[in-house]
C-alpha positions in Angstrom: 126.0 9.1 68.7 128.0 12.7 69.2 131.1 12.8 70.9 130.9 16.0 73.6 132.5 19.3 71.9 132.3 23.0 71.9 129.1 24.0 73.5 127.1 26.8 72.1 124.8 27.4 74.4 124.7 30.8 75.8 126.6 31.9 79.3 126.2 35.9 79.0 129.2 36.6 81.4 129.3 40.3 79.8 125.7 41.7 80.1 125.2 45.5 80.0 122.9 48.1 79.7 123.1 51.0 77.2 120.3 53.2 77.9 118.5 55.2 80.6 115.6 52.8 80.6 118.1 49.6 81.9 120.6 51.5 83.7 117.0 52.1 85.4 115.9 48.7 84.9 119.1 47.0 86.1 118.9 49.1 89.5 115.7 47.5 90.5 116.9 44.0 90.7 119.3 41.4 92.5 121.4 40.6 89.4 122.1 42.4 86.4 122.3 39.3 84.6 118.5 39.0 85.0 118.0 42.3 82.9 116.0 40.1 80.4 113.5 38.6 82.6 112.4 42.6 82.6 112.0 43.2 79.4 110.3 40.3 79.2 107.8 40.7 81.9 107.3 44.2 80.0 106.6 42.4 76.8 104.2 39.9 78.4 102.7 42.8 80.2 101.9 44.8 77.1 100.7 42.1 75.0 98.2 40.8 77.8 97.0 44.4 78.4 96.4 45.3 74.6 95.2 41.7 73.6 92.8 42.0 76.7 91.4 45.2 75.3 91.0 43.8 72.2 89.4 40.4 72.4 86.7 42.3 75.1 85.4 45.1 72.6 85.4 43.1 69.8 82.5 40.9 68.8 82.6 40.2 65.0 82.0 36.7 63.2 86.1 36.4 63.2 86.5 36.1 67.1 87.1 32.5 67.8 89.2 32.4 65.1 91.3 35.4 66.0 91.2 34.4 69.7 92.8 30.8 68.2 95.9 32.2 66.4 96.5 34.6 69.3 96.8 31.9 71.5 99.0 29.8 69.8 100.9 32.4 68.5 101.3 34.6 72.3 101.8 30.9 74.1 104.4 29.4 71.4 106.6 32.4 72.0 106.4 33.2 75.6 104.6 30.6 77.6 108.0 28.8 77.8 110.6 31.4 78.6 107.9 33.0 81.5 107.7 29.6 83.0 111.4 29.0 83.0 111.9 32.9 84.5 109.2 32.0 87.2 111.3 28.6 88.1 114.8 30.7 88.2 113.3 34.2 90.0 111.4 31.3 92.6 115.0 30.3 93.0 117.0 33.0 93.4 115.2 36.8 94.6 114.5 38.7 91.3 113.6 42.4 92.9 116.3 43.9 95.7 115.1 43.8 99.6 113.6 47.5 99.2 111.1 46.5 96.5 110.8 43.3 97.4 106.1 43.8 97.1 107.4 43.6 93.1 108.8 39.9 93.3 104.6 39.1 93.7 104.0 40.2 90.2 105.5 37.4 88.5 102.9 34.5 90.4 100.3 36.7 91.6 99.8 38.7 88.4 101.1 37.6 84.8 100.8 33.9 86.1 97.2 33.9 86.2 96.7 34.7 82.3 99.7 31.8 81.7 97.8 29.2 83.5 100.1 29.5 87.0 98.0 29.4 90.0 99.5 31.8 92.6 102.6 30.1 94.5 101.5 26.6 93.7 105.1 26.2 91.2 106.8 28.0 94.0 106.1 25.3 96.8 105.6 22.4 94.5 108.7 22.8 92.7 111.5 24.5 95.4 109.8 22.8 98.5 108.6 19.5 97.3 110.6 18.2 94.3 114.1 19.3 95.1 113.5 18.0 98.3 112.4 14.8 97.2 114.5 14.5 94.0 111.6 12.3 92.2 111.9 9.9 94.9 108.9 8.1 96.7 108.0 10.9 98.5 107.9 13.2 95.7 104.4 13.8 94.2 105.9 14.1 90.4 108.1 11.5 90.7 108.2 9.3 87.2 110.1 5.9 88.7 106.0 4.4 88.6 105.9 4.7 84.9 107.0 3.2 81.7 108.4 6.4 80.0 107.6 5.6 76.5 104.5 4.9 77.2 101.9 7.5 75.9 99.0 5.4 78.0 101.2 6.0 81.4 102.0 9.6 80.3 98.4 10.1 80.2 98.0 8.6 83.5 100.5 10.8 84.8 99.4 14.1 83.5 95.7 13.2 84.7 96.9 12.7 88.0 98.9 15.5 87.9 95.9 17.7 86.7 93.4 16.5 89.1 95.2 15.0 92.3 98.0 16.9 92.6 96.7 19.6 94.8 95.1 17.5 96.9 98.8 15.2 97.5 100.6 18.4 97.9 98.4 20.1 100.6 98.8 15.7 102.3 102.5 16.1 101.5 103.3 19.3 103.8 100.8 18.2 106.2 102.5 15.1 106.8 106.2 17.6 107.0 104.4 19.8 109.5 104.3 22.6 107.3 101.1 23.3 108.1 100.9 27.0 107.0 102.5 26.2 103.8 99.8 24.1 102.7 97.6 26.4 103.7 99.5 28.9 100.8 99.2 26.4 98.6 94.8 25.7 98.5 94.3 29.5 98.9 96.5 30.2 96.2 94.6 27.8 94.2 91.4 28.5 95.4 91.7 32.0 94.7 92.3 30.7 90.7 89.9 28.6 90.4 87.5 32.0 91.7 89.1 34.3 88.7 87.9 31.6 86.9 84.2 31.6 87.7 83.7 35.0 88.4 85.5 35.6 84.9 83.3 33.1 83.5 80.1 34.9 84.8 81.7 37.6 83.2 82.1 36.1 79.6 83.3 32.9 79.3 85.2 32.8 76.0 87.3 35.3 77.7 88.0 33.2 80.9 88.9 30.4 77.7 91.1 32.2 76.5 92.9 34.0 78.9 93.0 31.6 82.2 91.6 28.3 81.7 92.9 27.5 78.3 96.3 28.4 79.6 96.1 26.5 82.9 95.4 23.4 80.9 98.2 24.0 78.4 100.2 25.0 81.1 99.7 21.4 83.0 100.5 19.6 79.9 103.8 20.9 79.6 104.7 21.3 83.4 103.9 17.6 83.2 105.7 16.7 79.6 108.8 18.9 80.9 109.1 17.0 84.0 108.6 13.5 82.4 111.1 14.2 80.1 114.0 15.9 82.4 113.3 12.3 84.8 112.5 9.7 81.9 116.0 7.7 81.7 116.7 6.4 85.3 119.2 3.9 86.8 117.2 1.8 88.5 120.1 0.8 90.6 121.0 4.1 92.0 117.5 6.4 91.3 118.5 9.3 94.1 121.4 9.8 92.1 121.0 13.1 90.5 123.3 12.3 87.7 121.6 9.5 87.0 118.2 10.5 87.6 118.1 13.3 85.7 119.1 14.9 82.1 120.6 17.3 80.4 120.2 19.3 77.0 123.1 21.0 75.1 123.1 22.8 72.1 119.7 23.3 71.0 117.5 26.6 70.0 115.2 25.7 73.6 118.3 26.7 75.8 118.5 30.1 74.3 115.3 31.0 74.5 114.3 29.2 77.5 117.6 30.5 79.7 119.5 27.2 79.4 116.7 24.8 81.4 118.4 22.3 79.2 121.2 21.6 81.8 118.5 19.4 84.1 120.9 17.3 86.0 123.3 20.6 86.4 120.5 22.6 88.2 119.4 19.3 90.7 123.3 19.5 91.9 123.1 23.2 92.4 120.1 24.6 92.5 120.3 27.9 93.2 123.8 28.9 90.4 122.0 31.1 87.9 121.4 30.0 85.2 124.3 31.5 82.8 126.7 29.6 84.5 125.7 26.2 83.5 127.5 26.0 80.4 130.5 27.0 81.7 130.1 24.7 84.8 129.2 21.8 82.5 132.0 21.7 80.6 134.2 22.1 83.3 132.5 19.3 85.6 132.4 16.9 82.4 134.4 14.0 84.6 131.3 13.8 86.8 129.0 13.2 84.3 131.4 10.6 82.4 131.7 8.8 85.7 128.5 8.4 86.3 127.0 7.3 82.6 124.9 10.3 82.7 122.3 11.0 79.6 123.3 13.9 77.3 121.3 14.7 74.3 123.2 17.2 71.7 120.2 19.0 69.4 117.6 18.2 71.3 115.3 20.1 73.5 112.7 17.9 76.0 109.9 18.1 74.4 111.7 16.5 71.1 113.0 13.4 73.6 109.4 13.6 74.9 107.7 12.8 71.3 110.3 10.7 70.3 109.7 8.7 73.4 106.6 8.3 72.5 106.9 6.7 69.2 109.9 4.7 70.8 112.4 5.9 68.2 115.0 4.6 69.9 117.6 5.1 67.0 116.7 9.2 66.6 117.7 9.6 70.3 120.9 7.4 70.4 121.8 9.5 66.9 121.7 12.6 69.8 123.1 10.5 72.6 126.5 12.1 73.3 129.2 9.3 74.2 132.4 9.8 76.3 135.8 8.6 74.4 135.8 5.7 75.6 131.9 4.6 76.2 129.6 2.7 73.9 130.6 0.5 70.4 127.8 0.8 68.8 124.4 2.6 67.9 122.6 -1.0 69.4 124.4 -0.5 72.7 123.3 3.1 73.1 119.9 2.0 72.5 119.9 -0.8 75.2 120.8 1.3 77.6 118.5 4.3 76.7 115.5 1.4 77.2 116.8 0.2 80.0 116.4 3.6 81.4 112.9 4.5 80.7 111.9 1.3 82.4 109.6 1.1 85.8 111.3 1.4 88.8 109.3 0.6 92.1 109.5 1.8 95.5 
């Protein structure tokens, strides 16, 4: 159990630019804060257009296993941080009004080689889940589940991998937002196209750089979302403090732009994502008050594999306490169980 301290994660209130290239850079888009998503868009860019090249003209006996460490190593490093800069710049506009055709490039262009269907995050995610705050209504909503079960999280992601286009084109039919899932298919459609037409192209390249992605992409959209809604009070489940979860000083915040703070971004969705720390801590009585789960040192997909071995005592070792909340290690653990338990509607 940790007692809530100084929190290291990072707030970068004083970002600058010291060159032509980001005084450049930073005149392009909404907030200068977002300098990074940039350079990391031009890093992503670079690596897809040079790895493309490569993997195409090259043949040799090596390929498969070339192609393997490439993908581990280009997705363990950046799959991540794009997602989480696709959720924020689907929040909050990334490019100004005047060059606002660039704000497409994001979903409709580097998405497709990190497994993101064109606008299908966008609506899912801003239209569907914050509306629905894992509620009934809301196609990813884990309250059906046992969430330390690796059977029901296998459910779940198979439903999510298979069904959930279907349920989210049903759920904004049934809104009357008609044209919106009409977005959604054609954006998934056209994927599923790139797909085949790459596959009739070569298919170990349509592997490698759309369909293997999609599918690791799925797993962790799925894994992240378990994870941010696994401990629940079944008593008050629309609650966002007690609904959701939050993350603090752990490596994933840093290079993930502090997606740690869960329950922080449900409350206010659109606050960019630097201020969270610095809201946290000074909202901390709100979080007290309503027994919300912190974890200190651990990002979600630790909680998610310790979940699933049920080690109970590794997350209540993580499982920051207020000064005057739980006795004991036992107690922490009770609670934490009673927490990942199935809620239903």
């Amino acid at each position: 159990m940790r007692v809530i301290g100084e929190n290291t994660d990072p707030s970068f209130d004083n970002i600058k630019s010291y060159s032509t290239l980001g005084d450049f850079l930073v005149s392009l888009i909404n907030d200068k804060r977002d300098l990074f998503f940039l350079y990391l868009i031009i890093k992503i860019s670079s690596i897809e257009i040079i790895s493309f090249l490569f993997f195409s003209f090259y043949n040799g006996k090596l390929w498969w296993l070339f192609a393997s460490l490439f993908f581990a190593w280009f997705h363990l490093n950046f799959h991540g941080p794009f997602v989480l800069m696709m959720h924020f710049t689907s929040h909050r506009k990334f490019f100004k009004k005047e060059y606002n055709y660039a704000n497409n490039f994001i979903p409709w262009v580097l998405g497709f080689f990190l497994g993101q269907s064109p606008k299908t995050y966008f609506y899912h995610h801003i239209f569907m889940h914050h509306n629905e705050n894992n509620m009934a209504d809301d196609i990813s909503s884990t309250m059906l589940y046992k969430r330390d079960s690796f059977l029901h999280f296998i459910n779940y992601y198979l439903k999510f991998l298979f069904l959930s286009l279907k349920q989210l084109a049903s759920y904004f039919q049934k809104k009357n937002k008609n044209s919106v899932a009409g977005k959604v298919l054609i954006g998934e459609f056209i994927f599923y196209l790139v797909c085949i037409v790459s596959c009739l192209i070569s298919v170990k390249m349509s592997l490698l750089f759309f369909i293997f992605p999609f599918i690791l992409s799925r797993i962790m959209l799925s894994m992240g979302n378990w994870t941010q809604h696994a401990f629940i009070d079944p008593i008050s489940p629309d609650n966002y403090y007690k609904n959701s979860i939050t993350c603090i000083n752990n490596r994933y915040n840093h290079l993930c732009w502090n997606d740690g703070y869960h329950t922080h971004h449900h409350l206010h969705p659109s606050m960019h994502w630097t201020n969270y720390p610095i809201d946290f801590q000074k909202n901390l009585k709100d979080y007290k008050l309503n027994d919300s789960v912190i974890f200190d040192g651990l990002d979600y997909f630790q909680i998610f594999f310790l979940l699933m071995i049920k080690n109970y005592k590794k997350l209540a070792a993580h499982f920051v306490i207020f000064d005057d909340g739980f006795n004991s290690e036992d107690e922490v653990i009770s609670f934490l169980k009673a927490r990942t338990q199935i809620i239903n509607f």
